[in-house]
C-alpha positions as CSV (number, residue, x, y, z in Angstrom):
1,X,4.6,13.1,-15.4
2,X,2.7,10.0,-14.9
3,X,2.2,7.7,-18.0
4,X,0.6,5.1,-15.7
5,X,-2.1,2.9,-15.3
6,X,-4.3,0.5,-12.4
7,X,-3.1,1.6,-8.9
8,X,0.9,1.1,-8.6
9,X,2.0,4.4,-10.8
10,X,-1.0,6.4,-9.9
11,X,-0.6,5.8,-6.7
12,X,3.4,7.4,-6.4
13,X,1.9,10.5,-8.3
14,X,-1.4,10.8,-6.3
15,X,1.7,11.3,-3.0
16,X,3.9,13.6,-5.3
17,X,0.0,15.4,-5.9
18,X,-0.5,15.7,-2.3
19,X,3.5,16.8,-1.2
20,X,2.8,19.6,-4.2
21,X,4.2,18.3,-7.1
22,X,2.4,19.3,-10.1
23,X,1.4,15.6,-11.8
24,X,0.5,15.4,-15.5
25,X,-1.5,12.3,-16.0
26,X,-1.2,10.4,-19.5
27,X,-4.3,8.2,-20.8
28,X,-5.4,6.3,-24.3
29,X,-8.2,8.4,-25.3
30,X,-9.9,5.5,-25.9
31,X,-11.6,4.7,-22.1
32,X,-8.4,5.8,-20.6
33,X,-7.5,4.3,-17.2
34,X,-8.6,1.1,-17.4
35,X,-9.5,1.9,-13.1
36,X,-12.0,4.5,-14.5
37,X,-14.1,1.7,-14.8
38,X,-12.9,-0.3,-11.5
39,X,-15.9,-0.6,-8.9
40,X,-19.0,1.6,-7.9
41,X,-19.2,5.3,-10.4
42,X,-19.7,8.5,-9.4
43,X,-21.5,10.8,-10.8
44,X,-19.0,11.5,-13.6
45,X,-19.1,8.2,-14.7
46,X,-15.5,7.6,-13.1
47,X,-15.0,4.8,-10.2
48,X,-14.2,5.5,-6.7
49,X,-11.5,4.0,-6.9
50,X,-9.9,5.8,-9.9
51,X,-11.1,9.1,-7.9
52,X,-9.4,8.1,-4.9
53,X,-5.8,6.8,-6.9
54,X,-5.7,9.9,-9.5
55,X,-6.8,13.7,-7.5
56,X,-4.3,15.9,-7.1
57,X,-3.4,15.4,-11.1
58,X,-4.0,17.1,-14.5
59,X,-5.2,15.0,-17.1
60,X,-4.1,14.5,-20.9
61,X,-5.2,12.2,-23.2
62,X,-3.2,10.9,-26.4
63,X,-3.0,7.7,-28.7
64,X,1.0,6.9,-27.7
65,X,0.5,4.9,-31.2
66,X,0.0,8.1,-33.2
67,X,3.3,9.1,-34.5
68,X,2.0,13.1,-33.8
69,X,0.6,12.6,-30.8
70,X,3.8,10.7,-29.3
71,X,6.0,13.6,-30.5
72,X,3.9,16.1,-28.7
73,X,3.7,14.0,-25.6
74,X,7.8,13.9,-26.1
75,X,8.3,17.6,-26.5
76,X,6.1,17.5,-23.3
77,X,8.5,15.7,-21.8
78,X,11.3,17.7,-22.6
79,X,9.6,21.2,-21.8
80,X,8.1,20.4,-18.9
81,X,9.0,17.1,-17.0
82,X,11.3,16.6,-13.9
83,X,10.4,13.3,-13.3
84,X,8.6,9.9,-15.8
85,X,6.6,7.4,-13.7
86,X,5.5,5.0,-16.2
87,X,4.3,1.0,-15.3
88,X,3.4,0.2,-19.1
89,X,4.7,-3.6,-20.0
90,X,8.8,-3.1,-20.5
91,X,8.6,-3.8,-24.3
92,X,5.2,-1.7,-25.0
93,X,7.1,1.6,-23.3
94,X,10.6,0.4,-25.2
95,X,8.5,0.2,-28.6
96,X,6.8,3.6,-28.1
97,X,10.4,5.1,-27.8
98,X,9.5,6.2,-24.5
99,X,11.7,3.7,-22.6
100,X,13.8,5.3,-19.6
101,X,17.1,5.0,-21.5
102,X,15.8,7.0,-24.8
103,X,14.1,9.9,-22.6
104,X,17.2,10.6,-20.2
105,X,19.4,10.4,-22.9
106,X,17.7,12.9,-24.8
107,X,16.7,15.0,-21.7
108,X,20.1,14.1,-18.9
109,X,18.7,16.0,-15.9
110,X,15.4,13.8,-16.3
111,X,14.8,10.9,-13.9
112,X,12.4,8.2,-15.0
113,X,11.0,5.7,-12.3
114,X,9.9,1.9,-14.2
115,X,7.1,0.1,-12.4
116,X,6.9,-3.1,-13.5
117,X,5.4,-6.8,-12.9
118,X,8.6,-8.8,-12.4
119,X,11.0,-6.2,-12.5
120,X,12.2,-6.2,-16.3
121,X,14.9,-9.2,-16.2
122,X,14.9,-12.6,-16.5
123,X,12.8,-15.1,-17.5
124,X,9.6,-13.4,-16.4
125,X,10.9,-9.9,-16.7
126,X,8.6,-8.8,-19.4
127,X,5.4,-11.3,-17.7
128,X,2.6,-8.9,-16.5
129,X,1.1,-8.7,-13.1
130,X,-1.2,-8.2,-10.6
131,X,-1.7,-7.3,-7.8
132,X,-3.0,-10.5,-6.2
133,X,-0.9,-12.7,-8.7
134,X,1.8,-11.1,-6.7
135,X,0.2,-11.8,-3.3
136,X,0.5,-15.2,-4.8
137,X,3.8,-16.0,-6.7
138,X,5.6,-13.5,-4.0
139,X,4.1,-16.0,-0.9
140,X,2.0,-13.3,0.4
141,X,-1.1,-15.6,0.4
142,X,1.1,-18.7,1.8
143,X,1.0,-16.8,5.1
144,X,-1.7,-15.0,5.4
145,X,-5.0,-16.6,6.7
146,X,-5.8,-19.7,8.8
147,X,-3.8,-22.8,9.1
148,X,-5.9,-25.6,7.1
149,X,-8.1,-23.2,5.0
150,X,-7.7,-21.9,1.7
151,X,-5.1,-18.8,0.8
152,X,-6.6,-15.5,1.1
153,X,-5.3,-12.2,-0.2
154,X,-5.0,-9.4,1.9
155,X,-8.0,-6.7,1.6
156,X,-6.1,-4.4,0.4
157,X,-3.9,-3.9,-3.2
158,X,-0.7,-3.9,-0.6
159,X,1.6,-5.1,-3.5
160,X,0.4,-2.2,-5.7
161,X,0.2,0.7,-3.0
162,X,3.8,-0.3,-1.6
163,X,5.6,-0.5,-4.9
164,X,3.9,2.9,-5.4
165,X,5.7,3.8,-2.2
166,X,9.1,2.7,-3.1
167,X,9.3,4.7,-6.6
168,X,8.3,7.3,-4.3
169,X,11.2,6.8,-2.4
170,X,13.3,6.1,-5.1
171,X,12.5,9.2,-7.0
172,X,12.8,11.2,-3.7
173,X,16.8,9.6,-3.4
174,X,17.2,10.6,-7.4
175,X,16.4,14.0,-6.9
176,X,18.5,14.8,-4.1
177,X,21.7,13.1,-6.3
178,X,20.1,14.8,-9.3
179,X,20.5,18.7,-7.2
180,X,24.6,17.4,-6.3
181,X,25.1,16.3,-9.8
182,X,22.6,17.8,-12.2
183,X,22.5,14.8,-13.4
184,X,18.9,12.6,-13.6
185,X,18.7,8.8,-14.1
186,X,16.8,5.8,-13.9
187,X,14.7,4.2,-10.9
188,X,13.7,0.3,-11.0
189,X,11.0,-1.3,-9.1
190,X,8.5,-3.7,-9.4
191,X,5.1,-5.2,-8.1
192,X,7.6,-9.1,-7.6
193,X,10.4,-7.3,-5.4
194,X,8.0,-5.5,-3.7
195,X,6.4,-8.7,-2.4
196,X,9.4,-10.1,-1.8
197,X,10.5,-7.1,0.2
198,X,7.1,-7.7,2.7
199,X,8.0,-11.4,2.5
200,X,11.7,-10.4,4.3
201,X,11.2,-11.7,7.7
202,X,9.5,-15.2,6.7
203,X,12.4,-15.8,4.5
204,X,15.3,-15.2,6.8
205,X,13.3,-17.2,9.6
206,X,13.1,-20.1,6.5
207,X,16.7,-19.4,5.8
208,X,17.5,-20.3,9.6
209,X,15.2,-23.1,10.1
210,X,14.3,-24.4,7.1
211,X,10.6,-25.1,8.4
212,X,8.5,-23.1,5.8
213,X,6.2,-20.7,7.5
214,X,2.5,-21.4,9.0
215,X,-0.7,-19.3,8.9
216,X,-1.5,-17.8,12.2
217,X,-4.7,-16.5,11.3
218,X,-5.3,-12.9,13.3
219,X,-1.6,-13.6,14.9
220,X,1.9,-13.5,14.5
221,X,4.4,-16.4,14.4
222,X,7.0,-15.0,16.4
223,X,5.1,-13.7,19.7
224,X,2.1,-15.0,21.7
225,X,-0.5,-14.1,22.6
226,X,-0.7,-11.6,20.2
227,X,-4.1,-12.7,18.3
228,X,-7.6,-12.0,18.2
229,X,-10.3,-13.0,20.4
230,X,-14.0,-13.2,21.1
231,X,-15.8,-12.2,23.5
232,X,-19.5,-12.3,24.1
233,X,-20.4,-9.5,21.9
234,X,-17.4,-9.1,19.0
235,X,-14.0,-9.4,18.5
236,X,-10.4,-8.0,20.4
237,X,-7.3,-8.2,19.4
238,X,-5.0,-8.7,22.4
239,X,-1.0,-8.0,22.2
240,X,0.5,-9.0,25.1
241,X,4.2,-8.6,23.4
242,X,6.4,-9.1,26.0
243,X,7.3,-11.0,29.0
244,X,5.7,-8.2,31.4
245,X,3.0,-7.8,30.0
246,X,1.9,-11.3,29.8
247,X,2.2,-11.0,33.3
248,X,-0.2,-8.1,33.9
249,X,-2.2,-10.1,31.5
250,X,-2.1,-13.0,33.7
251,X,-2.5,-11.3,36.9
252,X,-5.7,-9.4,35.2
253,X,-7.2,-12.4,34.2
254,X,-7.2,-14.6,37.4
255,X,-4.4,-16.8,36.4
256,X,-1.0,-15.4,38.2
257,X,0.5,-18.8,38.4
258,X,0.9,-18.7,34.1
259,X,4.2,-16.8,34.3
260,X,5.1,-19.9,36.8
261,X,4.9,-22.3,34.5
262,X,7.6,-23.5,32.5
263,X,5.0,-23.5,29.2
264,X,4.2,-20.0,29.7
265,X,7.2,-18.4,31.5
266,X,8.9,-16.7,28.2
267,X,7.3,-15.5,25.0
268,X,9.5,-18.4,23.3
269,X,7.6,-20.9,25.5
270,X,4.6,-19.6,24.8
271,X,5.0,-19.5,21.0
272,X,5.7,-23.2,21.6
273,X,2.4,-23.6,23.5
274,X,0.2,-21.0,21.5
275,X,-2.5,-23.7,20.8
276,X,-3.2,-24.7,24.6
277,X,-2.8,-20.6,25.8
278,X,-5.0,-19.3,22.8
279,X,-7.5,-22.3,23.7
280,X,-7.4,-21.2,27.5
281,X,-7.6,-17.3,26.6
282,X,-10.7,-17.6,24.4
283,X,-12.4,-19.2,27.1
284,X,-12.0,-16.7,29.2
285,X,-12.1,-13.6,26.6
286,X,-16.0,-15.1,25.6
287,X,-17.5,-14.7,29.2
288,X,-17.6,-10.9,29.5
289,X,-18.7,-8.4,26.6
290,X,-15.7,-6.1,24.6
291,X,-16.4,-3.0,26.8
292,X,-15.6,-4.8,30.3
293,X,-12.4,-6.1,28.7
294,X,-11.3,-3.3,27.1
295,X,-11.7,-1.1,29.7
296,X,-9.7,-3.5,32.3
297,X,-7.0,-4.5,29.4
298,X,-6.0,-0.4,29.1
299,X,-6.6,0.4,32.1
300,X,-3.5,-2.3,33.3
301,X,-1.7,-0.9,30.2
302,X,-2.1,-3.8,28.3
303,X,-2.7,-3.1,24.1
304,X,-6.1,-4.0,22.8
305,X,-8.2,-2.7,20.1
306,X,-12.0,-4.0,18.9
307,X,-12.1,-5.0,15.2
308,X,-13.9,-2.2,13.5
309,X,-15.5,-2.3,10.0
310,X,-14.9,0.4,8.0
311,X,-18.3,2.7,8.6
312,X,-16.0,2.7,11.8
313,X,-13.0,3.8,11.1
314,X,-14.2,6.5,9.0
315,X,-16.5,7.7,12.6
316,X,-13.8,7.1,14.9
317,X,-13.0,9.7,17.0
318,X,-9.4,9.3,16.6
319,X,-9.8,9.7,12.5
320,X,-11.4,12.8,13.2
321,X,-8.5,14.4,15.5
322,X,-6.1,13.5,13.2
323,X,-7.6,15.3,10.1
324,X,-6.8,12.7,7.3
325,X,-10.0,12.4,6.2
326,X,-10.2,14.6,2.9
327,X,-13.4,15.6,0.2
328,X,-12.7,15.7,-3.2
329,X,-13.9,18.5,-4.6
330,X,-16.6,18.2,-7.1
331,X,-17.4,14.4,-6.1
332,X,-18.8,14.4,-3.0
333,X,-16.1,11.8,-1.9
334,X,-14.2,11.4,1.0
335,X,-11.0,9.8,1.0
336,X,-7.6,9.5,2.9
337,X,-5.0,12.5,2.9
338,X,-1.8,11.5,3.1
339,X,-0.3,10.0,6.8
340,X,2.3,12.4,6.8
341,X,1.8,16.0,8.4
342,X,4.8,18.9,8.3
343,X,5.0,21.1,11.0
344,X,1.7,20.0,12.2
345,X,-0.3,20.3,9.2
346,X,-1.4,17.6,6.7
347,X,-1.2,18.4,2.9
348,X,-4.8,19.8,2.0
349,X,-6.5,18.2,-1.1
350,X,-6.5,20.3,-3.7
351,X,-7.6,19.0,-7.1
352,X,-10.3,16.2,-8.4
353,X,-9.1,13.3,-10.4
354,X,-9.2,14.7,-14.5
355,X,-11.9,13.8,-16.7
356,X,-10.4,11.8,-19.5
357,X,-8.4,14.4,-21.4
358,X,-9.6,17.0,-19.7
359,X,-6.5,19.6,-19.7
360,X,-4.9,18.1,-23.6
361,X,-5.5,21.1,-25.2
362,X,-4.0,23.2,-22.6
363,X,-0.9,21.2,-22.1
364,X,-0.4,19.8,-25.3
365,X,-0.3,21.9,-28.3
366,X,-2.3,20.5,-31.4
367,X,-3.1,17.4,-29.2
């Protein structure tokens, strides 16, 4: 059962949707999800986005204020839950007498999953979030972008998605103690830890050096070249990753005596020296169009891709083999299946996001 809102819960129950879980989806009556009303409508007045963050899920819809209607969604719980996502503020769920402690205790073999902003404790435990306050306070946005220009946040809801993720996998570890034990429990993540969990890297480097991280634009701090370039008709990202093939790329592009020089010899160097390389690359990379270097870059085994927008990706031949793209039924939407396939075959797309309340009197009696 998901008692969740925005993108972090419904995102772990859209996956538990699409790996065949059955997923009851709890709204206000009044408006619902407040994602319903996040970006472009279709033609049932619901976003895309909502569509794309809620299929695969039955919808009810009750005032969790109502002393009936909460009773009814308990005894829901009770008759018919396995598992309680829920990413309502820690003292809103607590009030309702929904909180994790109160539900397993009535109901043992229940697991409950808490999504919250800062994770509950401390100071800002009960502080809500974002997803790009996260990108933020969790120094997401310190690292991404280019050196000298403002923060940007990444073009995607990462924080959100990935904490979705984790209670995913957190859930997943509860059920497999729950079927030794009989026994369910409690799962604790949050939008904060999951920032800091992509921030892992950049703070043990800090811990070693102490130099706080730079912005390295389309590359990475550790290796170079491994960045994007352009060339006279768009832009390629080049990763040359290792010390081999930096010498392919070298060889390929005229300048074998690189790997001779002391600057360039080892991808330590050449982190060192990434300004003067890049500099030299992109004059080079800008003289011939993205077809003659992509075609010489793979054919010497050296990884390059084009950037693509995303009328691209959704054409690319590659999407197509792979089957992930998916159409809601109903909609007239296409969206992404899930990246995982068993035994060759993806999960197929079974259900349409609920209207708002769409399956309460079915599920709920007297609701």
């Amino acid at each position: 059962m998901e008692i969740g809102h925005s993108v972090s819960a419904p995102f772990a129950g859209l996956v538990f949707g699409q790996l065949g879980a059955e997923v009851i989806k709890v709204e206000h009556p009044d408006g619902g999800d407040h994602a319903r009303g996040w970006g472009p409508a279709m033609e049932d007045g619901a976003s895309a986005l909502f569509h794309a963050m809620n299929r695969e899920k039955q919808g009810v819809a009750l005032n969790m204020r109502d002393a009936k209607a909460r009773e009814s969604l308990l005894q829901l719980i009770m008759d018919r839950a396995d598992v309680v996502i829920q990413n309502l503020r820690p003292q809103s769920v607590e009030a309702l007498g929904l909180g994790a402690a109160e539900l397993t205790r009535r109901k043992p073999s229940l697991i409950c999953c808490n999504l919250s902003a800062f994770g509950g404790v401390g100071a800002m435990g009960s502080s809500p979030g974002y997803d790009p306050l996260m990108q933020a306070y969790g120094g997401l946005m310190s690292v991404t972008g280019e050196e000298g220009r403002p923060a940007v946040r990444i073009g995607v809801s990462i924080v959100d998605i990935s904490t979705g993720l984790w209670s995913v996998v957190g859930i997943l570890a509860a059920l497999l103690e729950r079927a030794r034990t009989g026994v369910g429990g409690i799962v604790d993540t949050s939008l904060y830890e999951t920032a800091l969990a992509w921030m892992g890297v950049h703070i043990a480097e800090f811990s070693a050096s102490g130099i706080e991280p730079r912005r390295h634009g389309s590359g990475a701090p550790q290796i170079a070249p491994y960045e994007m370039f352009e060339t006279a008709d768009g832009s390629l990202m080049v990763a040359a990753g290792n010390d081999p093939l930096f010498a392919k790329l070298s060889t390929l592009l005229g300048r074998p005596g690189w790997i001779q020089q002391d600057s360039y010899r080892t991808n330590q160097a050449r982190v060192v020296h990434r300004t003067q390389l890049s500099a030299m690359l992109q004059e080079i990379f800008r003289t011939q169009p993205i077809s003659h270097w992509r075609e010489r870059l793979s054919a010497a085994g050296i990884p390059n891709a084009p950037l693509q927008s995303v009328g691209e990706v959704a054409s690319a031949a590659q999407t197509a083999a792979l089957e992930i793209l998916q159409q809601v039924p109903e909609v007239g939407l296409t969206t992404i299946g899930i990246p995982v396939r068993f035994n060759g075959e993806r999960p197929a797309l079974r259900l349409r996001a609920p209207r708002l309340g769409e399956h309460t009197k079915e599920l709920v009696p007297g609701g």
